[in-house]
C-alpha positions in Angstrom: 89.3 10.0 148.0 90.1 12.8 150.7 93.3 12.3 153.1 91.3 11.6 156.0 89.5 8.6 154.4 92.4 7.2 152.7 94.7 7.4 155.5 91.7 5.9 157.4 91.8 2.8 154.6 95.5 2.7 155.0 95.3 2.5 158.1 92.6 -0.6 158.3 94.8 -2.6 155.3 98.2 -2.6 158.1 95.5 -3.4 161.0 94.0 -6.7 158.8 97.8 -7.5 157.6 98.5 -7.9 161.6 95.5 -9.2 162.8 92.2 -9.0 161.1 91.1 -12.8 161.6 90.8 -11.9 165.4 89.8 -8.5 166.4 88.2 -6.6 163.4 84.8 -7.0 163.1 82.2 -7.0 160.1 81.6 -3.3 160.7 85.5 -2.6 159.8 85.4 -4.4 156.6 85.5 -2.0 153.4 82.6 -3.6 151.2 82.6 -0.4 149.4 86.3 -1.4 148.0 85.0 -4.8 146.2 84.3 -4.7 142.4 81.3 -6.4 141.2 79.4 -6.4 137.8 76.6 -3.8 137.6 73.2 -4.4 139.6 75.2 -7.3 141.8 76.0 -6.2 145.7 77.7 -7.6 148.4 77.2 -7.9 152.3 78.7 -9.7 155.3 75.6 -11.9 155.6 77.1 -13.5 159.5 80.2 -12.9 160.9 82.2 -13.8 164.0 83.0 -17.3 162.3 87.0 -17.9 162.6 88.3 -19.5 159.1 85.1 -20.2 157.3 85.9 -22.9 155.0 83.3 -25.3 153.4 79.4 -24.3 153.8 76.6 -26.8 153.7 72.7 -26.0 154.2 70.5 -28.1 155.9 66.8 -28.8 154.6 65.1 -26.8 157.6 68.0 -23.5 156.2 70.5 -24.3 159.2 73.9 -23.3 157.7 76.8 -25.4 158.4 80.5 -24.0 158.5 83.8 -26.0 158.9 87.2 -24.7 159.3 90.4 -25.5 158.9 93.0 -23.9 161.6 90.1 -23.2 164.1 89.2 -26.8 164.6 85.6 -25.8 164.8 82.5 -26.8 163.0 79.9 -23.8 163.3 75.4 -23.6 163.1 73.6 -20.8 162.0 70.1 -21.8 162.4 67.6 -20.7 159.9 66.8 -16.7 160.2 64.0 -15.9 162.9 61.4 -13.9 161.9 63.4 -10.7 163.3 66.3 -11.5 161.0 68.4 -12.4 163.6 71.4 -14.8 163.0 73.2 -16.9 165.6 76.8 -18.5 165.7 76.8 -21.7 167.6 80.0 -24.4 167.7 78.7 -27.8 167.3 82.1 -29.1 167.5 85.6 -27.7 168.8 89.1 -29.3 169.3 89.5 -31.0 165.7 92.6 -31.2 163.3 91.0 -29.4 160.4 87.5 -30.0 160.0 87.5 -28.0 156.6 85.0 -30.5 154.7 81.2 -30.5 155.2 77.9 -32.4 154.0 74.7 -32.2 154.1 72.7 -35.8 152.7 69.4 -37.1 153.7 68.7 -34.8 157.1 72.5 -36.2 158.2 76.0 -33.9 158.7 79.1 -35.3 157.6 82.6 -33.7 158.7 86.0 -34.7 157.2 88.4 -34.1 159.8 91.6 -34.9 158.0 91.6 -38.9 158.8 87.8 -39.1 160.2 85.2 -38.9 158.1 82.0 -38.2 161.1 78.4 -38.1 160.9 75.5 -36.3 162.9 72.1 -38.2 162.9 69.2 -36.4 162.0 71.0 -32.7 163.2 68.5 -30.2 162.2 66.3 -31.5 165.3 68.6 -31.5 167.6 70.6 -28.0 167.6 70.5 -27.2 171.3 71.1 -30.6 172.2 73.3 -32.4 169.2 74.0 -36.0 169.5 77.1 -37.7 169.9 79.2 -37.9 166.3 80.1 -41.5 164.8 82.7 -42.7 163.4 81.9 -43.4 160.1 85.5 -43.8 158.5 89.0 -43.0 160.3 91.1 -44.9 157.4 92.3 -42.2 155.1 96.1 -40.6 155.5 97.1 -38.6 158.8 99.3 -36.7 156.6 98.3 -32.8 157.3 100.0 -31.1 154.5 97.0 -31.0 152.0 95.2 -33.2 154.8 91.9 -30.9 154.9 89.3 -31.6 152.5 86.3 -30.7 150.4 83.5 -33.3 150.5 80.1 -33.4 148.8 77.3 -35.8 147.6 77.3 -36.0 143.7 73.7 -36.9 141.9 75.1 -40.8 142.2 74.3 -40.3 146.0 78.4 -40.9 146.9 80.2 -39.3 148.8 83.2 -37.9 147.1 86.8 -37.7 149.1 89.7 -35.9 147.7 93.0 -37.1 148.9 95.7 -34.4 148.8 99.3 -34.9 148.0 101.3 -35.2 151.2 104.0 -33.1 150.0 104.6 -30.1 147.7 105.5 -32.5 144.9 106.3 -36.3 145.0 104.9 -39.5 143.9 103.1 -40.9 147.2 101.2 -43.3 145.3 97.2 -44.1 145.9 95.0 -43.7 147.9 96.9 -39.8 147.8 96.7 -36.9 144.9 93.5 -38.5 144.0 89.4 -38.4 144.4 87.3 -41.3 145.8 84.0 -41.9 145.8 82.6 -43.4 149.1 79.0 -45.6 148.7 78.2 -45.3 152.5 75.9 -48.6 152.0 78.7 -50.8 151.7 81.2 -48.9 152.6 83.3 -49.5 149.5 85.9 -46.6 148.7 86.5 -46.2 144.3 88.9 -44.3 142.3 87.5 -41.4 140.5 90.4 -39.9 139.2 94.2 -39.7 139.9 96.9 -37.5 139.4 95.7 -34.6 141.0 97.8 -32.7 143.5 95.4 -30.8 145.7 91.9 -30.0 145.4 89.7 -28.4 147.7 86.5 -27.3 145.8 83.9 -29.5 143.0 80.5 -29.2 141.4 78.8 -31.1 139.0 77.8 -29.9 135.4 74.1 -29.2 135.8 73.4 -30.7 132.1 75.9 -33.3 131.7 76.6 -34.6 135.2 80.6 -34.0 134.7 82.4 -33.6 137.6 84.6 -30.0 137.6 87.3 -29.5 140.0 90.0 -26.6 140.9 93.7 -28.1 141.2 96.2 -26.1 142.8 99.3 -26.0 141.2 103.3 -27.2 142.8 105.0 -24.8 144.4 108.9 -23.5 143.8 108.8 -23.2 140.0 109.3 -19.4 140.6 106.5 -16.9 140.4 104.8 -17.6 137.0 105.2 -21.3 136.9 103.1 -24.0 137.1 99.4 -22.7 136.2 96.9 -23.8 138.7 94.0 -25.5 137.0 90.3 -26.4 136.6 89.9 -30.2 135.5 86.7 -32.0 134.5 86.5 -35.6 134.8 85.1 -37.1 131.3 85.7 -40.8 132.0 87.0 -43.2 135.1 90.0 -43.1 136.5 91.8 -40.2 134.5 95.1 -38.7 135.5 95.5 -35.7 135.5 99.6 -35.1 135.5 100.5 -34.7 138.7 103.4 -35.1 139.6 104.9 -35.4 136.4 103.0 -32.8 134.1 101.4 -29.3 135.2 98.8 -28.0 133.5 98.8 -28.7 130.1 102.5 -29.1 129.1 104.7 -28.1 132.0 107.0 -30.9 133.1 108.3 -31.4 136.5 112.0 -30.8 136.8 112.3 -33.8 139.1 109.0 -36.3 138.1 108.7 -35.7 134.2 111.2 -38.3 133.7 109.4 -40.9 136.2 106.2 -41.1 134.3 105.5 -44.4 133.1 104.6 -44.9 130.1 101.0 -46.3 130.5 99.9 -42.4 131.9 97.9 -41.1 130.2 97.6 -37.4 130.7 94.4 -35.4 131.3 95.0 -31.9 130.2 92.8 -29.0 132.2 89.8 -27.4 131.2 91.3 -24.0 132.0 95.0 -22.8 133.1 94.8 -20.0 135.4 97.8 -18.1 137.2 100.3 -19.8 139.0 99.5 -19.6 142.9 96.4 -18.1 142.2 95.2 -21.1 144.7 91.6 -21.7 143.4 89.2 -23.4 146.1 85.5 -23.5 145.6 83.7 -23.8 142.0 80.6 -23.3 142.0 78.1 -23.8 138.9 75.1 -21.2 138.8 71.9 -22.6 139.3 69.2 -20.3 140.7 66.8 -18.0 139.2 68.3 -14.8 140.8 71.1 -14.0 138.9 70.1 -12.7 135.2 69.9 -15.0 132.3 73.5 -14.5 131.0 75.0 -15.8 134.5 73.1 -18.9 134.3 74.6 -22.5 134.3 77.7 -19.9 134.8 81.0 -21.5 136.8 82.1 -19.2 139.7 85.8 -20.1 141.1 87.0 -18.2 144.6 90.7 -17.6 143.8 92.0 -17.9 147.3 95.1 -15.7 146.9 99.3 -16.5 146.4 101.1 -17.2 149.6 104.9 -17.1 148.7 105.1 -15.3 145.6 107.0 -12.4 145.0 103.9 -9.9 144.1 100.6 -11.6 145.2 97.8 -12.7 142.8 94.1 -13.9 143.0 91.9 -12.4 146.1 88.9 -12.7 144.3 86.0 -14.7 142.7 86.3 -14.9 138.9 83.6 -16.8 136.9 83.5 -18.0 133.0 81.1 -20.2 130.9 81.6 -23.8 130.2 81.7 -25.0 126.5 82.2 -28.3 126.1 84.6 -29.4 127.8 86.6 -25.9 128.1 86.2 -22.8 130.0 86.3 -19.7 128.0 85.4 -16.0 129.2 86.8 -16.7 132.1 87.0 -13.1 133.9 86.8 -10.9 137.5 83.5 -11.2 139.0 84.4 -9.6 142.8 87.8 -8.0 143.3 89.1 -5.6 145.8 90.2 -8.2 148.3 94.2 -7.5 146.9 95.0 -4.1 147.0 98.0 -1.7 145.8 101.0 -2.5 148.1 99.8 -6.4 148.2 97.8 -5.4 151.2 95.2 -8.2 151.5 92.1 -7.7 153.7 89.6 -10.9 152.6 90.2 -14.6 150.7 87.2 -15.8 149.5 87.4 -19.8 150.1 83.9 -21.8 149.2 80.0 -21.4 147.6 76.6 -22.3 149.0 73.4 -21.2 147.3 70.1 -19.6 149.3 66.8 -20.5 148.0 66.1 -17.4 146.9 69.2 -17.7 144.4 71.8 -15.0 146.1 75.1 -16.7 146.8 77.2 -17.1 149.5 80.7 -16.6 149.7 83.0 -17.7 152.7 86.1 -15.9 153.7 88.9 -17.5 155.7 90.8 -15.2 156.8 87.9 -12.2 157.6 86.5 -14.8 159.5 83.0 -13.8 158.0 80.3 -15.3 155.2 79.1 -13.0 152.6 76.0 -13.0 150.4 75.7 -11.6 146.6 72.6 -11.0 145.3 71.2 -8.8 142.2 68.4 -6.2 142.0 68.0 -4.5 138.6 
């Protein structure tokens, strides 16, 4: 690279360390810096959306966007024939409306506490209807109080319930995920023991549900792994907050576990503080053969580690009930210096089987497609 262009790069990384979430635009982003497999690219498919979390599309193709420190839940109505794409807020002034659905022509937001729904919102863009209430009886608690939400093929609506702390033993309904029948309004345990997750799929063949678990903090740099858990029968535990990962007890909780726990161990360790968020398994007819029924994981990125880790999308095959080949699939996010410019968050397929990726902290939505 010649002076002028890297000091230009340079220059860019120590703007986006400062302040990229709020000035730079979409133009300013260095795509060209992102590793992807042969024949895959990447582009910023809509920008100008502050803290894209989860992404849910509506039958008519309106894409829904929550956040999480913005407060804002964001439409961009299906593409005009010009190829124009617009922003619009459909709701400001929340805690952290991170969480987003999309079931029978309805739009669900998880709002920490509030679980809200918009009535048939596809018709009624420009004019949207008042939310309601559906449920506003889950914790308060804002540490690990945003969510991830989605419909599984049992037509419930499953509810993760964070750990209100970095570790302790809070008890149910936290560190757990509950499946809500909106019918009868009657909440069940899924599965338990589970600190904090924020992104789930279902296996396309067996129905499984796969989840990403974030891992304690304050074990030092290399300890505990974070972790992707499937969930093979009711009400598993999955360790937390006595065992990490596979065999990594908790200085304080190991000794606290009763003795009727059962343990759970993960599909797949990854790095400690890697912080994985959406998973994601492969379904369109886009992608070549290899990467299909593939699982894709956005590794959100370290925040208090000495030398930072993740920035990127990885993705790996499912064998059972493991993960193996589990490898980079975009990178560039973490450069040398642990100058950080992107942190991929959550995954919501196009019809015509390119992906999209949200980025929190670019404040943009990409899409990766292939062309061979």
């Amino acid at each position: 690279m010649q002076k002028s262009a890297m000091h230009k790069f340079l220059a860019f990384l120590l703007i986006a360390q400062l302040c990229l979430p709020f000035s730079l635009q979409a133009a300013d982003l260095p795509l060209d810096r992102l590793n992807l497999p042969p024949g895959f690219a990447i582009e910023v498919w809509v920008d100008d959306i502050e803290n894209a979390r989860q992404m849910a599309r509506g039958d008519q193709g309106t894409l829904f966007v929550g956040s999480r420190g913005a407060g804002k839940v964001y439409m961009v109505p299906k593409i005009d024939s010009a190829g124009e794409k617009r922003v619009l807020t459909l709701m400001s002034g929340m805690r952290s409306p991170s969480g987003i659905a999309f079931h029978d022509g309805d739009l669900y937001v998880a709002d920490v506490s509030d679980l809200w729904r918009f009535r048939d919102i596809e018709n009624h863009l420009l004019d949207p209807p008042e939310p309601e209430l559906v449920l506003d009886t889950l914790p308060t608690d804002r540490m690990h109080g945003w969510k991830n939400i989605d419909f599984g093929p049992d037509g419930g609506l499953y509810i993760p319930v964070g750990a209100p702390c970095n570790v302790c033993d809070p008890g149910l309904p936290y560190a757990s995920i509950h499946r809500l029948n909106l019918d009868s309004m009657n909440m069940q345990l899924v599965a338990t023991g589970i600190r904090n997750t924020v992104g789930f799929d279902w296996h396309p063949q067996t129905g499984q549900l796969w989840f990403t678990e974030n891992g304690r903090d304050m074990m030092g740099d290399d300890l505990p792994p974070c972790e992707i858990n499937v969930v093979t029968q009711p009400n598993q535990h999955f360790g937390y907050p006595y065992l990490h990962a596979s065999n990594v007890p908790d200085p304080e909780f190991a000794t606290r576990k009763p003795a009727d726990v059962e343990v759970t161990p993960p599909a797949l360790e990854l790095g400690a503080h890697v912080a994985p968020l959406g998973l994601h398994f492969y379904q369109g007819d886009m992608f070549p053969e290899q990467w299909q029924g593939s699982v894709f994981v956005a590794e959100h990125g370290s925040w208090n580690r000495s030398e930072k880790i993740g920035y990127r999308l990885m993705v790996g095959e499912v064998q059972g009930e493991k993960i193996v080949n589990y490898r980079p699939f975009v990178d560039g996010w973490l450069q040398p210096g642990d100058l950080t410019w992107g942190r991929p968050v959550a995954f919501e397929p196009l019809p015509d089987g390119s992906l999209l990726v949200s980025d929190d902290y670019a404040g943009v939505i990409y899409r990766i497609s292939y062309d061979n």
